[in-house]
C-alpha positions as CSV (number, residue, x, y, z in Angstrom):
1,X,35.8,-27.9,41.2
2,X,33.9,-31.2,39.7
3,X,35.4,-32.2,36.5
4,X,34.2,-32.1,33.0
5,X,32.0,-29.1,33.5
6,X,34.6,-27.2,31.1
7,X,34.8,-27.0,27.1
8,X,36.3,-30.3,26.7
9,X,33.9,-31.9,29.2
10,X,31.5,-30.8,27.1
11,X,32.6,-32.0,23.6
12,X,33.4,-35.4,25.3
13,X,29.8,-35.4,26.5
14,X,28.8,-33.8,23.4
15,X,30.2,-36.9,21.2
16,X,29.2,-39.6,24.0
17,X,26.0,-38.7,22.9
18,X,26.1,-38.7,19.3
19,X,27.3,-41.8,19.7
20,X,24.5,-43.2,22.0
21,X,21.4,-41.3,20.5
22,X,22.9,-41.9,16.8
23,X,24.6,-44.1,15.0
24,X,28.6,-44.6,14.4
25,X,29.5,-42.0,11.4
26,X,31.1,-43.4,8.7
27,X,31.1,-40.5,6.9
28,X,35.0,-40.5,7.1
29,X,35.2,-44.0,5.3
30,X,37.1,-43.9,2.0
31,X,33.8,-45.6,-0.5
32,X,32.1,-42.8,1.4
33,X,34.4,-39.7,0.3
34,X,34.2,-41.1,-3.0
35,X,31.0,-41.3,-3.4
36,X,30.0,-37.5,-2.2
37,X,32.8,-36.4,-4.5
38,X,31.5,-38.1,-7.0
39,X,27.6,-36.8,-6.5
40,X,29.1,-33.2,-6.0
41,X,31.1,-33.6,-9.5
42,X,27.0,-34.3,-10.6
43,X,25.3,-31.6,-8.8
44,X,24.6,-32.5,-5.4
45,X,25.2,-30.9,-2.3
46,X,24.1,-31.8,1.1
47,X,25.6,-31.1,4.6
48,X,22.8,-32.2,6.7
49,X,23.4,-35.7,6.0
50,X,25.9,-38.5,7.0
51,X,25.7,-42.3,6.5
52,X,26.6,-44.5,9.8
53,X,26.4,-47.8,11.1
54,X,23.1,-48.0,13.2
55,X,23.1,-50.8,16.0
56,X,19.2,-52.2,15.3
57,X,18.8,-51.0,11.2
58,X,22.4,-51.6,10.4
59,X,23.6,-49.0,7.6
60,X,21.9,-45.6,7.1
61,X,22.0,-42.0,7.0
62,X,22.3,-39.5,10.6
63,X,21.3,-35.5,10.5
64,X,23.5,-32.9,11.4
65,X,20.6,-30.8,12.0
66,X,17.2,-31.5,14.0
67,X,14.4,-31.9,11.3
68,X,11.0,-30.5,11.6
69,X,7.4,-31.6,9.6
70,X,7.6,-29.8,6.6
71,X,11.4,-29.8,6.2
72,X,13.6,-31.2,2.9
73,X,15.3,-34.1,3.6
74,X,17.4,-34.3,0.3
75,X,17.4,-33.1,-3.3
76,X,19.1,-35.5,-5.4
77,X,19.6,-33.9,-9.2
78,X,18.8,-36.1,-12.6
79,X,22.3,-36.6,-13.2
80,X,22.8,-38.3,-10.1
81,X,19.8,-41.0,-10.7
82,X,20.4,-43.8,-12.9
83,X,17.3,-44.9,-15.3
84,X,16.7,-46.7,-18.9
85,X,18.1,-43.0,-20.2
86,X,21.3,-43.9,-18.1
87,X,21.7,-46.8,-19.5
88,X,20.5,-46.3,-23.8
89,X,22.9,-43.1,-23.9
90,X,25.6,-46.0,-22.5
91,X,27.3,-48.7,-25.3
92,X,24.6,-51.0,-24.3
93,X,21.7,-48.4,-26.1
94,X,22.3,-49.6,-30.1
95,X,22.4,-53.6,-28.7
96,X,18.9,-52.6,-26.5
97,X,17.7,-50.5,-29.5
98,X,17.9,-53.3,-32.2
99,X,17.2,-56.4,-30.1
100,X,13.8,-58.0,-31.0
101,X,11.4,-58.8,-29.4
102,X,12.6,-55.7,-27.2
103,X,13.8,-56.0,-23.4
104,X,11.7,-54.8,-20.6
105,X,13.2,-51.6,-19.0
106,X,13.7,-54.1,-15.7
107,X,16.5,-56.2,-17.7
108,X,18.3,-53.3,-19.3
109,X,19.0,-52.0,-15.8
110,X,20.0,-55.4,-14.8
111,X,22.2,-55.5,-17.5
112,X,23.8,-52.0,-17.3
113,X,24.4,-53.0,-13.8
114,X,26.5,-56.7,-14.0
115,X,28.5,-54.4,-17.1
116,X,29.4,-51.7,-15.1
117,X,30.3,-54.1,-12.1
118,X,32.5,-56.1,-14.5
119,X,34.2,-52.7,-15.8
120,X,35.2,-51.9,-12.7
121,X,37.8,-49.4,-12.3
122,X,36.7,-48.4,-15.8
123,X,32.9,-47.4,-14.8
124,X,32.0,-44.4,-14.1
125,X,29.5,-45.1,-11.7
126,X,32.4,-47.0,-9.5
127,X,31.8,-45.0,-6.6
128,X,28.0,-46.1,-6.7
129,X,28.8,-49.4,-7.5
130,X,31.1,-49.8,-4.7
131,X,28.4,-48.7,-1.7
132,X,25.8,-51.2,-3.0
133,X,25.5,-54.3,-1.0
134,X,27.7,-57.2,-2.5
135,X,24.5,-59.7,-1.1
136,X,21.2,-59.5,0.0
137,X,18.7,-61.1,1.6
138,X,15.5,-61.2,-0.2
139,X,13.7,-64.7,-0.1
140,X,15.3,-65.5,-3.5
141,X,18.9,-65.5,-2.1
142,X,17.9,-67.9,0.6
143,X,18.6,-71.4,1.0
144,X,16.3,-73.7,1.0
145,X,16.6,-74.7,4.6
146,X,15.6,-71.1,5.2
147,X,12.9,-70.5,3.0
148,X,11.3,-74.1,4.3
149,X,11.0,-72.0,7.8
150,X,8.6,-69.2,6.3
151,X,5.0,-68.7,7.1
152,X,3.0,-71.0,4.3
153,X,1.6,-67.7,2.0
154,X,5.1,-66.2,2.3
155,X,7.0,-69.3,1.7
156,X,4.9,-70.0,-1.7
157,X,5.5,-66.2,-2.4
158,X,9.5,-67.1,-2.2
159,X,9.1,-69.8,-4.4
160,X,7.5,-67.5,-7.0
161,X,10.1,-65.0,-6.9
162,X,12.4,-67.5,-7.8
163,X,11.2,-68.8,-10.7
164,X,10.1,-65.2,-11.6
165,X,14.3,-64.2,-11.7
166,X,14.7,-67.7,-12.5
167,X,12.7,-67.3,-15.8
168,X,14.1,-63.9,-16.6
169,X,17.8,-64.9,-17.1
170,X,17.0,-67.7,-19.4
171,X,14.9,-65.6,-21.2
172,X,17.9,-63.1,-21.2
173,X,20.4,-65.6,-22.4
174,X,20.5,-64.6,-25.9
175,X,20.4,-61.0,-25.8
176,X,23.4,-61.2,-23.1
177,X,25.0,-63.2,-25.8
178,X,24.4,-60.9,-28.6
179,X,26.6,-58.2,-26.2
180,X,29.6,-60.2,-27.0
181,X,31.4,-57.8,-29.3
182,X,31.4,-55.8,-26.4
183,X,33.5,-57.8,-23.7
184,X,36.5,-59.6,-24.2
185,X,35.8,-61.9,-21.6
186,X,32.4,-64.7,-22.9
187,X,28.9,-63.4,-21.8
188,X,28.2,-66.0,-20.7
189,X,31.2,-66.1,-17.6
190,X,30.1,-62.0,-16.9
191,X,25.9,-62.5,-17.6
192,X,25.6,-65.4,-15.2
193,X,22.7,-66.4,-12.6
194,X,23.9,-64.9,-9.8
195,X,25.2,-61.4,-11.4
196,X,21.4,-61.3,-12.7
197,X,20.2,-62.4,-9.0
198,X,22.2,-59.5,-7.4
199,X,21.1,-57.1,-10.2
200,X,17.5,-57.4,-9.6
201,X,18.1,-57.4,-5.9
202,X,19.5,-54.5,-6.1
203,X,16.8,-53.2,-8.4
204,X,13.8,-54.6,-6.9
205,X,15.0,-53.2,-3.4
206,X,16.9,-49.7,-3.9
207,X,14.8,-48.2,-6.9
208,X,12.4,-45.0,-6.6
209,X,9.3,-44.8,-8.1
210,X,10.2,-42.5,-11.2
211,X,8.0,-43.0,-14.0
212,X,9.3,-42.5,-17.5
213,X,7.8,-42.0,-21.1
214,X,6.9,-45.5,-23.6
215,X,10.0,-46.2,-25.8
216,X,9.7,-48.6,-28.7
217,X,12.9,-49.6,-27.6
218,X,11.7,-51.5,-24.7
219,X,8.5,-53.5,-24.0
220,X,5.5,-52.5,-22.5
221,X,6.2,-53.3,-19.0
222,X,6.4,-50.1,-16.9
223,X,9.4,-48.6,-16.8
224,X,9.4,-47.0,-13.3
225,X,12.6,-47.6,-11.8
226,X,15.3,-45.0,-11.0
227,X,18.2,-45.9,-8.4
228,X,19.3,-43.3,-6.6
229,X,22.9,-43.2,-5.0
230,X,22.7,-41.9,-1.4
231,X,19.6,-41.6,-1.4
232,X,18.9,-45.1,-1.2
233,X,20.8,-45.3,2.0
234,X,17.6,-43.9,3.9
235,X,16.1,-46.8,5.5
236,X,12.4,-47.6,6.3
237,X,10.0,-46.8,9.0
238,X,6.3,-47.8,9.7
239,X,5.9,-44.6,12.0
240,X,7.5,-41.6,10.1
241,X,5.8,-39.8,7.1
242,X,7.2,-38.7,4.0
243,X,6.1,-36.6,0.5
244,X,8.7,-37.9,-2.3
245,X,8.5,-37.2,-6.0
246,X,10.4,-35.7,-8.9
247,X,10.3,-32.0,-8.6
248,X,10.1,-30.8,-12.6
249,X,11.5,-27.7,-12.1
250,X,14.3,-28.2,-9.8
251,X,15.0,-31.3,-11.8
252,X,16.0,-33.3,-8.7
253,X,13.7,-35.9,-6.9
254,X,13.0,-34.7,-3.3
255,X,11.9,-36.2,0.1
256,X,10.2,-33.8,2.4
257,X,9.6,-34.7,6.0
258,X,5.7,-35.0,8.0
259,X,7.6,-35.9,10.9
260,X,10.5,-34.8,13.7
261,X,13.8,-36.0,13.6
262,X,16.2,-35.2,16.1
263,X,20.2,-34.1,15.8
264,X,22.0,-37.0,15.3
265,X,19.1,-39.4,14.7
266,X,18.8,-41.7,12.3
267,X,16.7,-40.2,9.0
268,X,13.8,-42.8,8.0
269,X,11.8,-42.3,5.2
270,X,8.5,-44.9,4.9
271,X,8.6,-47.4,1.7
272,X,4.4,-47.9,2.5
273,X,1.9,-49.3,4.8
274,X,3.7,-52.7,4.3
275,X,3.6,-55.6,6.9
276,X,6.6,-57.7,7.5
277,X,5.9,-60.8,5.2
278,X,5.6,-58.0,2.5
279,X,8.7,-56.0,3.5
280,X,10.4,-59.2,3.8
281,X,9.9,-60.3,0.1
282,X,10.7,-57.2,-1.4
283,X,13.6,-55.5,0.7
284,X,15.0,-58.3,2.9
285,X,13.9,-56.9,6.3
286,X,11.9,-57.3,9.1
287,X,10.7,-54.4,11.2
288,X,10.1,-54.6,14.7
289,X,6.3,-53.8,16.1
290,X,5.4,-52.7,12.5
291,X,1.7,-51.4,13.5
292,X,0.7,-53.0,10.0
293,X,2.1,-56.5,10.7
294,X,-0.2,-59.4,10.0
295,X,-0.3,-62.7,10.2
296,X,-1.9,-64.5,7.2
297,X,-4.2,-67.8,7.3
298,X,-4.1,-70.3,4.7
299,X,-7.5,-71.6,2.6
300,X,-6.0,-75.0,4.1
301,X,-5.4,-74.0,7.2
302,X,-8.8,-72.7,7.5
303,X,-10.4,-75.8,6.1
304,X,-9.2,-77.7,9.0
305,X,-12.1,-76.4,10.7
306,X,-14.8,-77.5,8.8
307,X,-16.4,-80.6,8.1
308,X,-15.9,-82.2,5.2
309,X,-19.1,-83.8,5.6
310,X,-21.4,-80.4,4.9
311,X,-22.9,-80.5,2.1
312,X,-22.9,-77.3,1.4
313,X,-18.8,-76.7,1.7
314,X,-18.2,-76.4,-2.0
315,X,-20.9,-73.8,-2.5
316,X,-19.9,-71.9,0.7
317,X,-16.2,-72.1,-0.6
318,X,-17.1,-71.2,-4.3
319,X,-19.1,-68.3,-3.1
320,X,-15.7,-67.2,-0.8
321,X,-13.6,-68.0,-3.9
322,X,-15.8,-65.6,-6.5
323,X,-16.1,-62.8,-4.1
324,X,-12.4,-63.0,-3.3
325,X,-12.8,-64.2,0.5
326,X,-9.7,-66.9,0.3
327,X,-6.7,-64.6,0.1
328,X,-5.8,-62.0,2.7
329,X,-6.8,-63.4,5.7
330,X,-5.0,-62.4,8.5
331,X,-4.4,-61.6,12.5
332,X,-3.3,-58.3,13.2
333,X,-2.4,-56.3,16.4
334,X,-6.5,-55.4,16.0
335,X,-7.0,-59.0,16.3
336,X,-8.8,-61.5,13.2
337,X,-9.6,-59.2,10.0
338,X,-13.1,-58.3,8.7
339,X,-12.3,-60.5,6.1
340,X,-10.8,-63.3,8.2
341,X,-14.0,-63.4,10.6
342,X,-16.3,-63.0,7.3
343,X,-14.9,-65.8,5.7
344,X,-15.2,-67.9,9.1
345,X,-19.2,-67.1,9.3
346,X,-20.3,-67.4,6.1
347,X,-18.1,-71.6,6.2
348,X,-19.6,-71.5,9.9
349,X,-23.4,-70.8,8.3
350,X,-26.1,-73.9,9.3
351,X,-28.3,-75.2,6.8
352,X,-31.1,-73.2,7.4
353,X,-29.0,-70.1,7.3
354,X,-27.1,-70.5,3.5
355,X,-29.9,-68.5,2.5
356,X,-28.4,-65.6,4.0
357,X,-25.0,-65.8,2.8
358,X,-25.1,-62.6,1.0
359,X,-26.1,-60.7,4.0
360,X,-23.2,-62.5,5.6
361,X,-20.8,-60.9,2.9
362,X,-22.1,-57.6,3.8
363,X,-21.2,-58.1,7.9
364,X,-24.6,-58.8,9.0
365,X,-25.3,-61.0,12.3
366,X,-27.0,-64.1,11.2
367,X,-27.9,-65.8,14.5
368,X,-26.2,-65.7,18.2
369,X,-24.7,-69.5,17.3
370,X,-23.1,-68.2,14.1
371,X,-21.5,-65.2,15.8
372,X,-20.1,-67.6,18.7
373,X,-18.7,-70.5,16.6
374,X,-16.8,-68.3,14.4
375,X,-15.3,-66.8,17.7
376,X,-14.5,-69.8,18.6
377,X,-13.2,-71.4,15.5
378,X,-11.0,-67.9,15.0
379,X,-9.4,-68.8,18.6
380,X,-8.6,-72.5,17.6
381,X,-7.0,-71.4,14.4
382,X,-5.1,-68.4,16.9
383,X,-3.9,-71.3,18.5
384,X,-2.6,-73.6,16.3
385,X,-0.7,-70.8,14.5
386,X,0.9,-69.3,17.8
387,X,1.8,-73.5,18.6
388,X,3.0,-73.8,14.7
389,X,5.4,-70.5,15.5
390,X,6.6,-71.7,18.6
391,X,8.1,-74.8,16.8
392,X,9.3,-73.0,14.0
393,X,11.4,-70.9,16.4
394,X,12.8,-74.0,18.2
395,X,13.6,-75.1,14.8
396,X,15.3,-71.7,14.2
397,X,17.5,-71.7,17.3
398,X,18.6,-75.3,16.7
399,X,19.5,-74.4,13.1
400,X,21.5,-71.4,14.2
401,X,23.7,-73.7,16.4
402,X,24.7,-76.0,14.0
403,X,24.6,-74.0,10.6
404,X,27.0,-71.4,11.1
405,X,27.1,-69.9,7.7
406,X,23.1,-69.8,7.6
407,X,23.0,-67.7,11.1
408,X,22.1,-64.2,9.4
409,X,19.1,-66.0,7.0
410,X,18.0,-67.4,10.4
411,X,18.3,-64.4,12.6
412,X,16.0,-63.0,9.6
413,X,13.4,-65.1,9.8
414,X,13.3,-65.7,13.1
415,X,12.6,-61.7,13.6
416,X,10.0,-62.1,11.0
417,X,8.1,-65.5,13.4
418,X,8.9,-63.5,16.7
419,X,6.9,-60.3,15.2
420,X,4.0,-63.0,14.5
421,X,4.1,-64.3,17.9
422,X,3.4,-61.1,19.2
423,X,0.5,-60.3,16.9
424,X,-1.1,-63.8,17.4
425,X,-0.9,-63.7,21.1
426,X,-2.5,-60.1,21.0
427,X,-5.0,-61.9,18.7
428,X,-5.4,-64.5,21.4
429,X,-6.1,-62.3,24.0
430,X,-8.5,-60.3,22.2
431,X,-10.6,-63.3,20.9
432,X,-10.5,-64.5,24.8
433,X,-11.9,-61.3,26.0
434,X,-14.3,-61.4,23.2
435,X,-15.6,-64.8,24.2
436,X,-15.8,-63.8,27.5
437,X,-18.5,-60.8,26.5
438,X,-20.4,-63.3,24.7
439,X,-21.0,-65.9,26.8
C-alpha cells in the first residue's frame, strides 16, 4: 500500500498546500490575539479571515473560505474605526475645540496618534497601535541617496512631500505645546519630527475614505480619513475589483468582492487605477506588471528634441502649457500616450503647418512628415529613457553592496526602475513596429 493516501497523508498534504498556495498564518501570533480580542470586545466578528506573512506582498490577510464576485469580504463596525469623533470625545477634544486658528482634521489624527503611542500600556487602542508598522517607506522617509535614484517627476514629487510634512509640524509646534498640561514628559520630546512623520505615514497610507460632517472645530480641509484596524491589513491589487463604503444601516464599513478568491489565498482589495510612481508616493510600494504603470517624460526631457533655433518654440510651448499638454506624458504597456504623441506633433509642426495647431490638439494628421518625425522623436526619447534606467539600476546594485542599512529603500526603487524597463522596452518595440508600417 503507497503511503500518505490515509487521513494523516491528507492533512499533511492538506497544510503543504496552504502553505504553498497561501501565505504563513500568523494568526496564532500574540499582537494578533490581542488585537481580535480587542475588535470582538467592539463588535466585530470575522472567521473567514487570517493575517499571514505573504512571500512577494509581505504582511496581509488569507481566507478560510473560497470567495465568489458578489461576496462580503468584511464588515468592520463604527466602534472599531478611528476618526476626528475618536479623537474630540478623547482629552485632546477641549485643547482641539479651543485652539485658534483651528487644526485641520489631518493633524488631530496625527496627534491623537503620537499621544496614544506615547501612553502606551495606558491606551486603549494598544492593540491597534501595536500592529501598525513602526517605519515605512513612503518617499518622505527616504534618504537622500535614495530619493536622488527616482524617476525626475517622481523625485520632485518626493521632495514636495517633504516639505508638505515638513511645513506641517512647524506649523503644529505651538498647538503641540499648548497640550502640555497634559503630559508630564515636554511636548516638545513626545511631538517631535519624526513621531509627526510616522503619524502621517501611517495616515496618509492606512486611512479609508470615510467622509464626515464640517465642524467649527476644525478647518476646512476635508476631513475624510478613518483608519481601520484589520482592515487595513488587506493589501492592494491592480487586477481584483472591489465595492467599499460605509453601510448606514449596519453601521459598519464593508468591502464586497467583483472577483474570485480562492481558499487560502491572499484577500486583495484595489486602492485605484494607480501606476507605480503614484502607488509609490502614497503607500510605499511598487506592484509588479501593474497594467496601469507608466513611465512619465519630463518638459525637459522632451525639449531635448527640439531646436532651440525655431522660432516658433515659445508659441508651440505656450500653446502646450495653456491647454495643459506639459504634464502627464508618459509610456505605458500601450506604448507613448495620446497626450505624449500630441505634444510631440504639435513641437514637431513646420512653419507652414503652425497654422493648424488646433487641429493638432484635436488628433488630426497634419502631413505624412509630421506623423513620421514624431515617431521618430518618440523612439529617441524611448531610448534615452530605457539607457537612463539601465544606469540607474547599475547605480542601484552598486549602492546595495556597499550601503547595507539602505538595501530595503533600494530594493524599492529598484522594483519601481525594473517595472519601467519593462514598459519602455514594450514602448520600444511598439514604436519600432510602428515605424516599420510607415515607412
Amino acid at each position: 500500500m503507497k503511503k500518505n493516501r490515509g487521513r494523516t497523508g491528507r492533512k499533511r498534504r492538506r497544510k503543504h498546500l496552504q502553505s504553498f498556495m497561501g501565505g504563513v498564518n500568523c494568526s496564532q501570533k500574540l499582537e494578533y490575539i490581542k488585537l481580535k480580542k480587542w475588535l470582538k470586545n467592539r463588535g466585530f466578528e470575522d472567521s473567514n479571515l487570517r493575517p499571514a506573512e505573504f512571500w512577494d506582498t509581505g504582511r496581509g490577510l488569507m481566507t478560510t473560505k473560497a470567495l465568489q464576485a458578489g461576496d462580503l469580504i468584511i464588515s468592520l463596525p463604527e466602534k472599531c474605526l478611528l476618526t476626528t469623533g475618536t479623537v474630540l470625545s478623547s482629552c485632546l477634544g477641549e485643547y482641539i475645540m479651543r485652539w485658534k486658528p483651528p487644526v485641520s482634521p489631518l493633524i488631530a489624527l496625527c496627534t491623537f496618534l503620537i499621544a496614544e503611542k506615547h501612553a502606551g500600556e495606558k491606551s486603549l487602542w494598544k492593540p491597534y497601535l501595536d500592529v501598525l508598522p513602526k517605519t515605512y517607506t513612503c518617499p518622505v522617509c527616504l534618504e537622500d541617496d535614495v530619493v536622488s535614484l527616482l524617476p525626475e517627476p517622481l523625485k520632485k514629487k518626493a521632495q514636495e512631500q517633504r516639505t508638505t510634512v515638513h511645513e506641517l509640524y512647524m506649523s503644529s509646534k505651538a498647538f503641540f505645546s499648548s497640550l502640555q498640561p497634559l503630559f508630564a514628559e515636554n511636548t516638545r520630546t513626545i511631538f517631535n519630527y519624526s513621531a509627526l512623520e510616522w503619524a502621517w505615514c501611517s495616515i496618509n497610507t492606512r486611512t479609508i475614505y470615510m467622509k464626515h460632517a464640517q465642524r467649527e472645530c476644525f478647518s476646512l480641509e476635508p476631513d475624510v480619513y478613518a483608519l481601520a484596524p484589520y482592515l487595513d491589513l488587506l493589501n492592494h491589487s491592480p487586477n481584483v475589483q472591489v465595492k467599499a463604503a460605509f453601510n448606514e444601516r449596519t453601521r459598519s464599513y464593508e468591502i464586497w468582492t467583483n472577483s474570485q478568491c480562492r481558499k487560502y489565498e491572499e484577500v486583495f482589495i484595489c486602492y485605484g487605477p494607480h501606476d507605480n510612481q503614484r502607488l509609490l508616493l502614497e503607500y510605499g510600494f511598487v506592484a509588479v506588471d501593474n497594467p496601469h504603470s507608466s513611465v512619465y517624460v519630463s518638459s525637459d526631457t522632451l525639449l531635448k528634441y527640439f531646436s532651440p533655433l525655431d522660432k516658433q518654440r515659445n508659441a508651440k510651448l505656450s500653446i502646450l502649457k495653456d491647454h495643459d499638454f506639459l504634464e502627464n506624458l508618459t509610456f505605458g504597456w500601450d506604448g507613448p500616450s495620446w497626450r505624449l504623441l500630441t505634444a510631440l506633433k504639435l513641437l514637431s509642426l513646420g512653419a507652414d503647418e503652425f497654422t493648424c495647431w488646433r487641429r493638432t490638439l484635436l488628433g488630426d494628421i497634419i502631413s505624412a512628415r509630421n506623423e513620421q518625425q514624431t515617431l521618430n522623436i518618440a523612439a529617441k526619447i524611448c531610448h534615452f529613457l530605457i539607457k537612463e534606467t539601465q544606469h540607474v539600476l547599475l547605480q542601484i546594485s552598486q549602492l546595495k553592496r556597499n550601503k547595507e542599512n539602505l538595501k530595503n529603500h533600494l530594493a524599492l526603487v529598484e522594483a519601481l526602475r525594473l517595472e519601467d524597463l519593462k514598459v519602455l522596452q514594450k514602448s520600444a518595440e511598439i514604436l519600432s513596429n510602428l515605424n516599420t508600417a510607415t515607412t
